[in-house]
C-alpha positions as CSV (number, residue, x, y, z in Angstrom):
1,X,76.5,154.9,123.0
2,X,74.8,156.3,126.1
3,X,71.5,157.4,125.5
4,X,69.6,159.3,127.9
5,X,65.8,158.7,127.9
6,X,64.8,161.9,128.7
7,X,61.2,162.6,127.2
8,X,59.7,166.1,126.5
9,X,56.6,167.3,126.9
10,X,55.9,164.0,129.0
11,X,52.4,163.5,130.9
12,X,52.9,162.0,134.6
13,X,52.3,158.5,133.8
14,X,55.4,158.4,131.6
15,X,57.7,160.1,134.5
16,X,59.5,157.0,135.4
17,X,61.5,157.5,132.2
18,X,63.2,160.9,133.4
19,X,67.0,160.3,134.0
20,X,67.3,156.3,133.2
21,X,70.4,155.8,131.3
22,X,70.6,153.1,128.7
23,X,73.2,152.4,126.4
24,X,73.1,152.5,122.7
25,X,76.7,150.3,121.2
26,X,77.3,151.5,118.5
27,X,81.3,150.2,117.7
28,X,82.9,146.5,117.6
29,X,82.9,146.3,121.5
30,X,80.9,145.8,124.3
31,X,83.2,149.1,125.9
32,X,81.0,152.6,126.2
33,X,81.8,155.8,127.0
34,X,80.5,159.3,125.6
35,X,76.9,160.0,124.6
36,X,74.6,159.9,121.5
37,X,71.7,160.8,119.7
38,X,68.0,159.9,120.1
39,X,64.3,161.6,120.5
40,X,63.9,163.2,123.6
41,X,67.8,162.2,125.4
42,X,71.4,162.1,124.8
43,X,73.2,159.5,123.1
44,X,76.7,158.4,123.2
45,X,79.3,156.4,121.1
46,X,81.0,152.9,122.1
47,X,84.7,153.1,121.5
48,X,86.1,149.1,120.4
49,X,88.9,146.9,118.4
50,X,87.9,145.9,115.2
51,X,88.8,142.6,113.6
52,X,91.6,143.7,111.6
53,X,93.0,145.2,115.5
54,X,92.6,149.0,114.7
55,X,89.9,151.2,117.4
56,X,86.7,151.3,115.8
57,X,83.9,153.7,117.0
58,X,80.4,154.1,115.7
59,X,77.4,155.9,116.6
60,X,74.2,155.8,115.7
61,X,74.3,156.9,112.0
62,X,77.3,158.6,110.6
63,X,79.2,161.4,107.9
64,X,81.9,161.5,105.3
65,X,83.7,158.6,103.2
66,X,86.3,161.1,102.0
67,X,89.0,158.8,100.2
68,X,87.4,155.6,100.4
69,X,87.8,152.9,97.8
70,X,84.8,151.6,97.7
71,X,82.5,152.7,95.2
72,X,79.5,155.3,95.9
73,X,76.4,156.1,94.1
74,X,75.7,159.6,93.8
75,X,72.2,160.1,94.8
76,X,72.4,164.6,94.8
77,X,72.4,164.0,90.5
78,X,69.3,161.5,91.0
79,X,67.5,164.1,93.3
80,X,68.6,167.3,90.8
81,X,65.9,167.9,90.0
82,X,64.3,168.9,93.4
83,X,67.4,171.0,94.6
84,X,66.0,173.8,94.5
85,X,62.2,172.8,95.9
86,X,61.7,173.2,99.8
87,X,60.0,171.8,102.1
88,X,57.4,174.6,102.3
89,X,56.1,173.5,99.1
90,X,55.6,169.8,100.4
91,X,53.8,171.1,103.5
92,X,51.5,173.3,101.4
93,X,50.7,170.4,99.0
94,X,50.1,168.0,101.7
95,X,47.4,170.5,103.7
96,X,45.5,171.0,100.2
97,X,42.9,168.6,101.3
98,X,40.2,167.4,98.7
99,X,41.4,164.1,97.7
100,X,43.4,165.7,95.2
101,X,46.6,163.2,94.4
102,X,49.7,165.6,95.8
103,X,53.2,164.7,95.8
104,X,53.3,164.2,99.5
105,X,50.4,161.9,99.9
106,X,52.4,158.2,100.0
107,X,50.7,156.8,97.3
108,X,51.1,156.8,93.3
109,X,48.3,158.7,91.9
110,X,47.5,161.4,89.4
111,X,50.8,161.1,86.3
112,X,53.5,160.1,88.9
113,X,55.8,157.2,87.6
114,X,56.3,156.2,91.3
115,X,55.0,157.4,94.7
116,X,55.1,160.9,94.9
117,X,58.0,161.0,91.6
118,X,57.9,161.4,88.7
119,X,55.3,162.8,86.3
120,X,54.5,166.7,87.6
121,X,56.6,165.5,91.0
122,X,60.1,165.6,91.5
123,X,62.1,162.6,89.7
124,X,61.8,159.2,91.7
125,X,65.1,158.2,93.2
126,X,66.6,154.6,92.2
127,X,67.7,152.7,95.5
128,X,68.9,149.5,94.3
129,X,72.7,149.5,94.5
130,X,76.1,146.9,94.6
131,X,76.8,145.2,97.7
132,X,77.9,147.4,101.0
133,X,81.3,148.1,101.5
134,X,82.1,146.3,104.7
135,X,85.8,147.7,105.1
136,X,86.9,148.7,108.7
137,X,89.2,151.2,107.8
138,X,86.2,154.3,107.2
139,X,85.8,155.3,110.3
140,X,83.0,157.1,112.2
141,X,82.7,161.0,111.5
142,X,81.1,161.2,115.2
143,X,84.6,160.3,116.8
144,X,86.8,160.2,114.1
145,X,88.9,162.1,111.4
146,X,90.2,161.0,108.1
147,X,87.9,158.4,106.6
148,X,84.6,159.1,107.7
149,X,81.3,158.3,106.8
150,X,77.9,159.0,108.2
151,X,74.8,157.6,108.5
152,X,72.9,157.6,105.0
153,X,70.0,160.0,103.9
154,X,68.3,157.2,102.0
155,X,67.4,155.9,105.4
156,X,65.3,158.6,106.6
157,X,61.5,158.2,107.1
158,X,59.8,159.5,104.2
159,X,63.3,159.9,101.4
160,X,62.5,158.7,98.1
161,X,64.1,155.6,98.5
162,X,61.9,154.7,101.2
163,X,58.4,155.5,100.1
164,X,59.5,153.6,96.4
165,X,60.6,150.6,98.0
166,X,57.2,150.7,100.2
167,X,55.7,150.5,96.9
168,X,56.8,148.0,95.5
169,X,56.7,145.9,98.1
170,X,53.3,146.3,98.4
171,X,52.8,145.9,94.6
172,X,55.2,142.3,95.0
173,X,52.8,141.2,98.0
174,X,49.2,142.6,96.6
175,X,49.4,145.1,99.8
176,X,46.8,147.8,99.5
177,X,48.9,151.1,98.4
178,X,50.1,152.9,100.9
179,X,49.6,150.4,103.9
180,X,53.3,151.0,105.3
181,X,55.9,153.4,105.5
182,X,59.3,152.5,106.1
183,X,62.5,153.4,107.6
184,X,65.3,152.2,109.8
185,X,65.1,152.1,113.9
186,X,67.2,151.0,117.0
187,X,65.5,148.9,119.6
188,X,67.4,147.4,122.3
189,X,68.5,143.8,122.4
190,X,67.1,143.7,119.1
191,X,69.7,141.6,116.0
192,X,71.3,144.2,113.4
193,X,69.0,144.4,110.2
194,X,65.9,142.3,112.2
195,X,62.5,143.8,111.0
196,X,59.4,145.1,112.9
197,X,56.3,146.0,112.0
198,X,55.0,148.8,114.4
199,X,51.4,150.1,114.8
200,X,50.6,153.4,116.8
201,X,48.3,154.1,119.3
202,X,47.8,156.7,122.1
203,X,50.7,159.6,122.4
204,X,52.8,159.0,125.7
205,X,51.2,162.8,126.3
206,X,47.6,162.6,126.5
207,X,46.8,166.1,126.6
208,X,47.1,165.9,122.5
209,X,44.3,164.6,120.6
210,X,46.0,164.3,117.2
211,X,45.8,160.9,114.7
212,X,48.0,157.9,114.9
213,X,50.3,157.4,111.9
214,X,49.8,154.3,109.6
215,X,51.9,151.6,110.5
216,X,55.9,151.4,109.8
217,X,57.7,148.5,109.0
218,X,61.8,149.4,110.4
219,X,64.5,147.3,110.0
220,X,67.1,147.7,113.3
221,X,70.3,149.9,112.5
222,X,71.8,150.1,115.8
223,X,72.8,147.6,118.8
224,X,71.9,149.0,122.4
225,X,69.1,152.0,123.0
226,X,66.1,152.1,125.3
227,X,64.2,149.3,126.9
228,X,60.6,148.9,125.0
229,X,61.5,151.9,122.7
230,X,61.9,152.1,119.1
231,X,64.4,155.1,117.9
232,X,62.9,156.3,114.7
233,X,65.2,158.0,112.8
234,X,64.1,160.8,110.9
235,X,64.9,164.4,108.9
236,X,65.4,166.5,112.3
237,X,64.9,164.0,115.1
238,X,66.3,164.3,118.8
239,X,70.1,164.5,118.2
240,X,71.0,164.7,121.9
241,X,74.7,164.8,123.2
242,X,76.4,163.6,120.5
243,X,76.5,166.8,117.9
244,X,79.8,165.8,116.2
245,X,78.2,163.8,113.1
246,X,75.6,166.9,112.1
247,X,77.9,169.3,112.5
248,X,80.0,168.2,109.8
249,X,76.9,166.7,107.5
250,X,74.9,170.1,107.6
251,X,76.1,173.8,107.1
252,X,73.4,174.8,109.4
253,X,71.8,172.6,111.8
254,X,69.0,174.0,114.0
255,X,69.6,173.7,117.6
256,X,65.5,173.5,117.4
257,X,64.4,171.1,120.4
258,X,67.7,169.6,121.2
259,X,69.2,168.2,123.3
260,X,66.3,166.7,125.5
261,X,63.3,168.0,123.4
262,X,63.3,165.9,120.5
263,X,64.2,168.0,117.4
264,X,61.5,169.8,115.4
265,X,58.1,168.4,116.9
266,X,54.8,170.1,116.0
267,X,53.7,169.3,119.5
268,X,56.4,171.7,121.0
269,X,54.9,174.4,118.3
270,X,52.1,176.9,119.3
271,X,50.8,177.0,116.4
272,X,50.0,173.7,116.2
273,X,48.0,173.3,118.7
274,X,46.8,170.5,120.6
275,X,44.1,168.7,117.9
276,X,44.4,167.4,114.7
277,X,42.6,170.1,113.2
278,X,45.4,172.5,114.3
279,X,47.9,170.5,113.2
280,X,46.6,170.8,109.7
281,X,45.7,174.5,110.2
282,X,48.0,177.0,107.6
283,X,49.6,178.5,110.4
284,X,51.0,175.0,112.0
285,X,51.7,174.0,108.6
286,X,54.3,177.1,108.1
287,X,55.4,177.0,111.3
288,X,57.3,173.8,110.6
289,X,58.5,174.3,107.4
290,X,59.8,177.5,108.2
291,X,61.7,175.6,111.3
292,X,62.6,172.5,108.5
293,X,63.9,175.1,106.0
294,X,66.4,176.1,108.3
295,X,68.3,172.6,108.0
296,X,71.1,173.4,105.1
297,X,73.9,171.1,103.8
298,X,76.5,171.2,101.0
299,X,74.7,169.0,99.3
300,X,71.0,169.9,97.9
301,X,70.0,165.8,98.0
302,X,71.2,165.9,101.2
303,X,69.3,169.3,102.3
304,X,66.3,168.3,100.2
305,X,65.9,164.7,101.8
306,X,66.2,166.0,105.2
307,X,63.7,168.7,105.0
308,X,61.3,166.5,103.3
309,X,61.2,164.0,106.0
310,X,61.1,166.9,108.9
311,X,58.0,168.3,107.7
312,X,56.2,165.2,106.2
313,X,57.0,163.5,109.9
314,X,55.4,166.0,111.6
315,X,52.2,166.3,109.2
316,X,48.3,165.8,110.4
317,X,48.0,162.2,109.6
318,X,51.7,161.3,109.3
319,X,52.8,162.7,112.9
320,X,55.5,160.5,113.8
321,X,57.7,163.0,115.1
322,X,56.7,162.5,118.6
323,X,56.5,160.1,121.2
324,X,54.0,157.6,120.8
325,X,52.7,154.0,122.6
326,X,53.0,150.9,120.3
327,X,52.6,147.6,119.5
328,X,54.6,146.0,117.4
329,X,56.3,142.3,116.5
330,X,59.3,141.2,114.6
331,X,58.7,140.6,111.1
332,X,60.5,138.8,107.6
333,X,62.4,141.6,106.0
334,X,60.2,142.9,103.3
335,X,63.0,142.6,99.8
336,X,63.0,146.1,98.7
337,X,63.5,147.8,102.1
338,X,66.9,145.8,102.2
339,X,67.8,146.9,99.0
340,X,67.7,150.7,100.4
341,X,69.7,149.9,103.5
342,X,71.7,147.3,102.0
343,X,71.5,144.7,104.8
344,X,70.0,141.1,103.6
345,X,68.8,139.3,106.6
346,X,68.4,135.3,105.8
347,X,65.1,134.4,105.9
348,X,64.2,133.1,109.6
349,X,60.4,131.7,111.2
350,X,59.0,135.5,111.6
351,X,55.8,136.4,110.1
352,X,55.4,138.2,106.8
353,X,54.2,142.0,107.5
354,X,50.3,142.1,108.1
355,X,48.5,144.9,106.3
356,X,45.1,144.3,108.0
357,X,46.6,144.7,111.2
358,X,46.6,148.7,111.2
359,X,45.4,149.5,114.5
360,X,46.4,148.9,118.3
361,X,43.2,147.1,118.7
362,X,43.9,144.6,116.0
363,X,47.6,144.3,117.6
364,X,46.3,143.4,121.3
365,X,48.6,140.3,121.4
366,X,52.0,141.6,120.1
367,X,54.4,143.4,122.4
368,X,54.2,147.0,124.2
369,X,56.6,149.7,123.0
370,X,57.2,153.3,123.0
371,X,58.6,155.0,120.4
372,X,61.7,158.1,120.0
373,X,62.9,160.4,117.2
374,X,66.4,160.4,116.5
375,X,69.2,162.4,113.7
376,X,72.6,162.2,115.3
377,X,73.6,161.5,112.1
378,X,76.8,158.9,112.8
379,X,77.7,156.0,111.0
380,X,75.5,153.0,112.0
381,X,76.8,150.4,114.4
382,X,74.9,147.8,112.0
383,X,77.1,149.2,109.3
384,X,79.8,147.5,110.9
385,X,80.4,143.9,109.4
386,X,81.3,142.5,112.8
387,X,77.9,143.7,114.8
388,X,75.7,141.5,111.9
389,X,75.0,137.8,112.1
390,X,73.0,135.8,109.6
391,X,72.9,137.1,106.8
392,X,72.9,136.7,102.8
393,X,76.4,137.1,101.4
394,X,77.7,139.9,100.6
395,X,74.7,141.8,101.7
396,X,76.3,141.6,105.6
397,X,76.3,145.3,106.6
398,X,73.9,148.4,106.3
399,X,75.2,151.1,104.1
400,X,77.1,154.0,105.2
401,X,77.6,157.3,103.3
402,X,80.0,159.9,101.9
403,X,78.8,163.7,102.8
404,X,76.6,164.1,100.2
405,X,74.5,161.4,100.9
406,X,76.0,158.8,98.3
407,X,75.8,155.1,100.0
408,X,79.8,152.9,100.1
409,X,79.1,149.9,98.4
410,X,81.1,147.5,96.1
């Protein structure tokens, strides 16, 4: 898909990314047209054959999975529980301060039974599931009808899924807690389901003094994007020209920031301010809840999910809802994060992920990135079988979702 770098809110040494195109594949062919979603610009879809000869088109995450034959999980009756909770209770929880263990705070403390679930929190999520279904024959919901799927939930920067399989990865490896988060991104030129482990730095606008977030360990989700930038995808990111897939996922969908401006970003919000001590002021923290509260969907994991990672993604400490500079290095594929997107690389010559390594500084000899905010919500080129090399059978393809959020699998 064509994705349009356009940044918001950009300082003058970061002007040279205005108006370059770059292309973000996210079908069975090398052949592009349309746009598509990312932080900041307009993304696109690649239309292509597929192996069994049909037209395949992806994007870069995805929607339905109406009359599929694969088998789904539901994840809305694992996430029951918090239905009914908004995100405006997460953003008041997370400003409390103190040291007091919250339920937004990435680590297990206080009587939770996993990190922030369980216990007094809402019930942890399980995220360990059958092998992807790899059929052709579901289709995009960004450019098709019929048999569609979507990109899943599960994948999101700070869902359940993701901060429990953080956990216990870092319980596996004797990480300290809380050392990563983790989600899924889309770098160009980078293998489907390879892993990197990004640290932050400065923000590409300087005029902001707020914190860098702790490091994120991604695995790749989509072929194509931006030179040097990692796509972050995220509850509420830059959706950008390609609306179809959200449209359908959400019953209301905030046009909040789009197309150019990269979603919900507390750096676009007055209130917020322009240091970190705004950003965790009472008035920043309502402003974006009340703008995350807007996002809506038929089904409350879904809605729930989303919010969650809008507002915890755009929290003092945790603000990775903006543009930021980065170093970052390819990495072995830490277990549990596969098991949440479904996609098993083999194991290759990378190095393990470095918890010591937590700032710039201490990354001085890995590459120079930038990173983006995306939620286009299309199915994810890498959940097509025939974009993945090298991996463990049958784990050969990320998963893709139904409408409510429940993951295609066998």
């Amino acid at each position: 898909m064509v994705h349009a770098s356009v940044r918001a809110n950009k300082a003058a040494v970061v002007v040279f990314f205005v108006g370059l195109a770059h292309t973000v594949s996210c079908g069975q062919s090398s052949n592009t047209t349309g746009s598509g979603g990312g932080a900041g610009g307009s993304s696109g879809t690649s239309l292509g054959t597929s192996s069994t000869g049909g037209t395949t088109s992806g994007s870069t995450s995805g929607g339905g999975g109406a009359g599929s034959s694969s088998s789904v999980t539901s994840a809305s009756s694992a996430a029951s529980s918090t239905s009914s909770s908004s995100s405006s209770a997460s953003a008041s929880s997370t400003s409390s301060g103190g040291g007091t263990p919250t339920c937004t705070d990435g680590v297990k403390n206080g009587n939770e039974t996993g990190v922030d679930c369980g216990g007094s929190c809402p019930a942890c999520v399980p995220y360990v599931l059958g092998p992807p279904n790899t059929s052709t024959s579901v289709q995009n919901a960004c450019t098709n009808g019929g048999d569609v799927s979507y990109i899943c939930p599960r994948f999101m920067l700070f869902s359940g899924e993701m901060k429990q399989a953080a956990a216990d990865d870092a319980a596996a490896h004797g990480w300290p807690a809380g050392a990563f988060n983790y989600g899924v991104a889309t770098l160009n030129g980078a293998a489907c389901c390879a892993c990197y482990q990004i640290v932050y730095g400065a923000l590409e606008n300087n005029q902001f003094d707020y914190t860098p977030p702790k490091p994120l360990i991604i695995q790749n989700f989509n072929t194509g994007g931006a030179n040097n930038a990692f796509d972050v995808f995220m509850g509420k990111g830059g959706e950008g020209a390609q609306t179809n897939g959200c449209s359908q996922l959400y019953t209301d969908y905030p046009s909040i920031g789009e197309p150019n401006g990269g979603g919900v970003r507390a750096s676009s919000i007055s209130a917020c301010g322009m240091s970190e001590s705004s950003l965790a002021s009472a008035a920043c923290v309502s402003a974006i809840a009340g703008d995350c509260d807007q996002i809506q969907a038929s089904s409350s994991y879904v809605t729930t999910t989303t919010r969650t990672s809008c507002v915890e993604a755009n929290t003092a400490g945790s603000l990775y809802h903006d543009n930021w500079n980065v170093r970052a290095r390819q990495v072995e594929c830490p277990a549990a994060l596969t098991e949440v997107t479904g996609c098993k690389p083999n194991a290759g010559g990378n190095p393990q992920p470095d918890p010591t390594v937590q700032t710039v500084g201490q990354a001085s000899s890995w590459g120079t990135y930038s990173t983006t905010t995306m939620e286009d919500c299309c199915k994810p080129s890498c959940a097509w079988p025939g974009n993945v090399n090298n991996t463990q059978a049958p784990w050969s393809a990320m998963y893709q979702c139904d409408g409510s959020g429940n993951p295609m699998h066998n």
